[in-house]
N, C-alpha and C positions, 0 to 999 in steps of 0.2 A: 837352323834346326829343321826348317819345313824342308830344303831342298833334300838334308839326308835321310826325313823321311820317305822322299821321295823317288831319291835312289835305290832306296829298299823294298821300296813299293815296288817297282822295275826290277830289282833284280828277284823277287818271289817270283811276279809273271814268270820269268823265265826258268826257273826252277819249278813252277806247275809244268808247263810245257814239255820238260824231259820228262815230270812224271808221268804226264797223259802218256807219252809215248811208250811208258816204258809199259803202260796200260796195255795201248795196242801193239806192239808186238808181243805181248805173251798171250793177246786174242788169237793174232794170226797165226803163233807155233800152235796154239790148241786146237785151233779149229783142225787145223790138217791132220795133225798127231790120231784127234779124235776119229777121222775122217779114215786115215788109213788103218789105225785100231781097233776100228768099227767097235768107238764108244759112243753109244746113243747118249748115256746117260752126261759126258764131259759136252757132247754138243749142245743138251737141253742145257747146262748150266750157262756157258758162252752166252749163248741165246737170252735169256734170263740176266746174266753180269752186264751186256750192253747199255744197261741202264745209267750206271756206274758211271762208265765213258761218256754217254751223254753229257751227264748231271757236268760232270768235270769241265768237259768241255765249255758248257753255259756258263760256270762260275768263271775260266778263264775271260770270256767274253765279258761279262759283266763286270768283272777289275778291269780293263782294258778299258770300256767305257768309260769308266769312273775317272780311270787317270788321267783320260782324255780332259772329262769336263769340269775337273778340279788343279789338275796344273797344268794344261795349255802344253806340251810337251813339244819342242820345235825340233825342226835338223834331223838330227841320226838319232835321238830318243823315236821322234815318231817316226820316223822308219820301222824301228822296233818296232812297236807299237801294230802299225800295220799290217809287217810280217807274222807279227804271233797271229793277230786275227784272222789272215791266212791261211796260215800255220795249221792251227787248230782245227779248221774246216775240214782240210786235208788229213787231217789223223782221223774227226769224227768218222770222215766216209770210210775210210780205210777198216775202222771198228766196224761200219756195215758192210763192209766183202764179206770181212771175216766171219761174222755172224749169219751171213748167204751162207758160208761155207758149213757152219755147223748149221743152220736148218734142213741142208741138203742131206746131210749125214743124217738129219732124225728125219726126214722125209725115205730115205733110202731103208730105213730100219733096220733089223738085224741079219739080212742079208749078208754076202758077200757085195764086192766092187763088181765092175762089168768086167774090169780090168785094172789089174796093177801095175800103173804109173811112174817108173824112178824119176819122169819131169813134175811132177804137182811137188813132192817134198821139196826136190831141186829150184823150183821156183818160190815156195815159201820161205827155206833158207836163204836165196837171193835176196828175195824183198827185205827180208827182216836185217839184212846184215848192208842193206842199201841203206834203211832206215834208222840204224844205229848209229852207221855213222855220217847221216849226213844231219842227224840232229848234233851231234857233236862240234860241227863245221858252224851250225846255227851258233851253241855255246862259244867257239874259239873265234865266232869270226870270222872263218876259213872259206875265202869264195871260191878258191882252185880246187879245196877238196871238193865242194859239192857242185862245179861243174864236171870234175872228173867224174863222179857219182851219176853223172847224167847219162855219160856212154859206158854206162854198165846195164842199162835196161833197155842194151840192144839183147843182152845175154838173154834176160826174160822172153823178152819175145820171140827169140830163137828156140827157145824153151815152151813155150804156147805153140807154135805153130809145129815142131814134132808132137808134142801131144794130141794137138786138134785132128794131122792126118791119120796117128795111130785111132782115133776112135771114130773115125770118119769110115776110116779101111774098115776097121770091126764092126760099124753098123752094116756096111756093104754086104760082109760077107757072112753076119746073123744076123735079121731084122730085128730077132728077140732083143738084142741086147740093145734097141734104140733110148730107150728110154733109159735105161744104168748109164750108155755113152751119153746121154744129153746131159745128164746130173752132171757128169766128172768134167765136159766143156767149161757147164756153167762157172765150176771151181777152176779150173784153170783161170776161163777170162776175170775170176777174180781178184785173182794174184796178179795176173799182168796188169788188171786194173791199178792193184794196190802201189806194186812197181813206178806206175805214171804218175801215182801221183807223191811216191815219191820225190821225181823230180820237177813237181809242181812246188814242192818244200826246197827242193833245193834254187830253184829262180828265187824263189823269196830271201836266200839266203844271202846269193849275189846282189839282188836290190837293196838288200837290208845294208849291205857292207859300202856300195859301191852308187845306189843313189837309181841304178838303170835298171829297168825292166827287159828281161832278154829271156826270149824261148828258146830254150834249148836241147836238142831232142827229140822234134816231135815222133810222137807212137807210130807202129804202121798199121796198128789196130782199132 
């Protein structure tokens, strides 16, 4: 009886984990969404919902403890075990890109942009669809998906660095617009941010299956 509760206990952990996730990527569509439909009022709420994500996070963490110092979990349990607490790290900060991105947006106010971007949406659709399905890969198991998921966030940063020289070139050529181009940097390197550490989810995923820790990927950011 205690091991199956114990099994249940382990597989909840892992059912919070997709729902954090499913938390932060409907941080990261909003914050942009808001960002490009210069909604101040969806960015204050982001802002404000972080909490949420937090909280969640902490309670992930604190079952994870617990399992730890009440049944001794060996092998490929604590792997698990490990990985979510990784895991979770990973999503939390990812919720604070996204929440940079909505304070940038209430920082920008009702303004227009300096310049509109088709690489920021394109990079937050990437992230989020990095991030769907390499939590999947965590669910299934799946270490080939989520090292394939690794060289996909060369995409991103091909995507950050056309962005960075288009508002690099636009500060050049109006001074005025320094401060609009520096806001929509910050968002960009957020997403590429977010992207890395995507595949800081995805090594955990391969550890989790396969026992080795392997970097793969690294940023050129």
């Amino acid at each position: 009886m205690g091991r199956l509760v114990y099994h249940k206990d382990l597989q909840s952990l892992e059912d919070d984990v997709l729902e954090l996730t499913g938390m932060v990527m409907e941080s990261i569509d909003k914050s942009v969404k808001s960002l490009v439909n210069r909604d101040i009022k969806a960015g204050e709420e982001i802002v404000r919902d972080d909490i949420h994500i937090n909280n969640k996070r902490y309670d992930i963490e604190e079952k994870c403890l617990l399992l730890i110092a009440t049944q001794q979990p060996m092998a490929v349990d604590l792997r698990v075990i490990a990985a979510i607490l990784s895991i979770i790290t990973d999503l939390e900060r990812m919720a604070d890109h996204a929440e940079g991105t909505a304070k940038i947006n209430v920082m920008i106010g009702d303004g227009p942009l300096a310049k509109s971007l088709e690489e920021i949406p394109r990079m937050s659709e990437l992230a989020i669809s990095m991030l769907d399905r390499c939590i999947q890969a965590f669910k299934n198991r799946d270490k080939d998906t989520a090292r394939a998921i690794c060289d996909e966030d060369d995409a991103v940063d091909d995507l950050y660095e056309k962005a960075y020289e288009k508002l690099l070139q636009l500060m050049i050529n109006d001074p005025k617009t320094i401060e609009g181009a520096t806001y929509l940097m910050w968002v960009a390197h957020n997403l590429e941010r977010i992207a890395d550490r995507v595949t800081n989810i995805a090594e955990r995923v391969v550890f989790m299956v396969t026992g080795k820790l392997e970097e793969m990927n690294v940023s050129k950011y």
